[in-house]
C-alpha positions in Angstrom: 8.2 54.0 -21.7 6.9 51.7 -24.3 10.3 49.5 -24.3 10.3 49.9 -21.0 6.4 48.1 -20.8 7.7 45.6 -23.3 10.3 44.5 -20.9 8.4 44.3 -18.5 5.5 42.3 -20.0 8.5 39.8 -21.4 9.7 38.9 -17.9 6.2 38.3 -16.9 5.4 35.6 -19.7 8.8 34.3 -19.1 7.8 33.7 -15.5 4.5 32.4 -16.3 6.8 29.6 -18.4 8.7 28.7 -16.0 6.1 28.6 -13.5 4.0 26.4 -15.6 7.3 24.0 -16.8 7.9 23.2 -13.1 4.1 22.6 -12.6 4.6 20.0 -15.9 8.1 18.6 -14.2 6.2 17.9 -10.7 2.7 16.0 -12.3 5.4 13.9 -14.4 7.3 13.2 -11.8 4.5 12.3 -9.8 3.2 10.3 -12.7 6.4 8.0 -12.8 7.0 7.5 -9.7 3.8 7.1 -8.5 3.3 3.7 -6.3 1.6 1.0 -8.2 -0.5 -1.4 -6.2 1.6 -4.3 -6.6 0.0 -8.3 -6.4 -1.1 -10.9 -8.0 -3.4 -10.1 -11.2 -6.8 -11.7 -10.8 -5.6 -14.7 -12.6 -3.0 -15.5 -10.5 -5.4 -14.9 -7.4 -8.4 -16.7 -8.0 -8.2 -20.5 -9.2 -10.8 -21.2 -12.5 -10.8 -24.3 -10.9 -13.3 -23.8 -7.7 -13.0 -19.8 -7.3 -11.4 -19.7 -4.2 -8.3 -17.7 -3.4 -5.0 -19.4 -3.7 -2.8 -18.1 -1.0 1.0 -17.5 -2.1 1.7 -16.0 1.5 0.7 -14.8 4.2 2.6 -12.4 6.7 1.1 -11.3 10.2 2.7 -7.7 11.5 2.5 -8.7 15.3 3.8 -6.9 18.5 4.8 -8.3 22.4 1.7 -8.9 24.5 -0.6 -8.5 21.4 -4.1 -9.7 22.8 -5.3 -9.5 19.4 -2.1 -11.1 17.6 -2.3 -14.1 19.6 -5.6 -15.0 18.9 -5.3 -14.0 15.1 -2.6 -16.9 15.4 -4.6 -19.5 17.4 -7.5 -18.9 14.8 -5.3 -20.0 11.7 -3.3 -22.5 13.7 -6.8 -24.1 14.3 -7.6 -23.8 10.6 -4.5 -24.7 9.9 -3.3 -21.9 7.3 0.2 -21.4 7.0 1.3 -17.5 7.8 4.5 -15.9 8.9 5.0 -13.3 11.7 7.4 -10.3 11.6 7.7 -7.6 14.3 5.7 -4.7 14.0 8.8 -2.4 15.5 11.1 -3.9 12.9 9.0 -2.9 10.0 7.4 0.8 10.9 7.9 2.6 7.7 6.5 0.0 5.7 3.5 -0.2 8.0 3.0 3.8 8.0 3.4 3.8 4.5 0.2 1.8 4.4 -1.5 3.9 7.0 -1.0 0.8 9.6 -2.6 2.3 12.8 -3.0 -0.4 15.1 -1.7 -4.5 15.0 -1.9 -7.0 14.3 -2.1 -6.3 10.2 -2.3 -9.2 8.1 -0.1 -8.8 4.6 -1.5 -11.1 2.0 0.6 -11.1 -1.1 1.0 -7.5 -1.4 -2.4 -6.3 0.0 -2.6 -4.9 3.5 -6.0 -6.3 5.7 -6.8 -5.5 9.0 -7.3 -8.6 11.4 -10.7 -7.8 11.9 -11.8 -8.6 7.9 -9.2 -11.0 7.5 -10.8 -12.8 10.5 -14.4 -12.3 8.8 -13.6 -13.6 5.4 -11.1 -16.2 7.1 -12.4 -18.9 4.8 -11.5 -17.9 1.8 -7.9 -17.5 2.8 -7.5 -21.5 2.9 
């Protein structure tokens, strides 16, 4: 009986150690692969020069009959910024991926902003 306890005590360590390795194998996993917010560093984004943003691109997520899109584009047109559109439809899983709900979504660099700030803060953008 006392083997027979020993035995038994030995497959339930060895199951605690294999539970606990694939807990370790998943965080580190996790760890490496984890998504990095990818831009510009600050540097890059902000000129020492006068402090406002310097603008490598801008990309504008847009769909057909887009009330919201077309005046997004008439605003920078007026202000004359320079932007690029791409259709929403050919780019869902990138725009799920950033929890895109509703267009149009303004890319800047690598940062998603909805049209509504982007709008706000239009003037730094220039």
């Amino acid at each position: 009986m006392n083997e027979l306890f020993m035995i038994a005590m030995m497959a339930i360590c060895l199951t605690l150690a294999i539970v606990l390795l694939i807990i370790l194998i998943l965080w580190i996993d996790e760890l490496i692969n984890k998504p990095e917010k990818a831009g510009p560093t600050p540097e890059e984004f902000f000129n020492k020069n006068n402090n406002k943003k310097i603008m490598k691109e801008i990309i504008i997520y847009t769909s057909d009959n887009c009330t919201n899109c077309f005046k997004l584009k008439w605003i920078l047109d007026n202000k004359e910024i320079k932007y690029s559109t791409l259709d929403a439809k050919d780019h869902m899983d990138l725009l799920i991926s950033n929890k895109v709900m509703n267009l149009p979504w303004v890319q800047v660099d690598w940062e998603f902003i909805h049209y509504e700030k982007f709008i706000n803060d239009i003037e730094t953008w220039k």
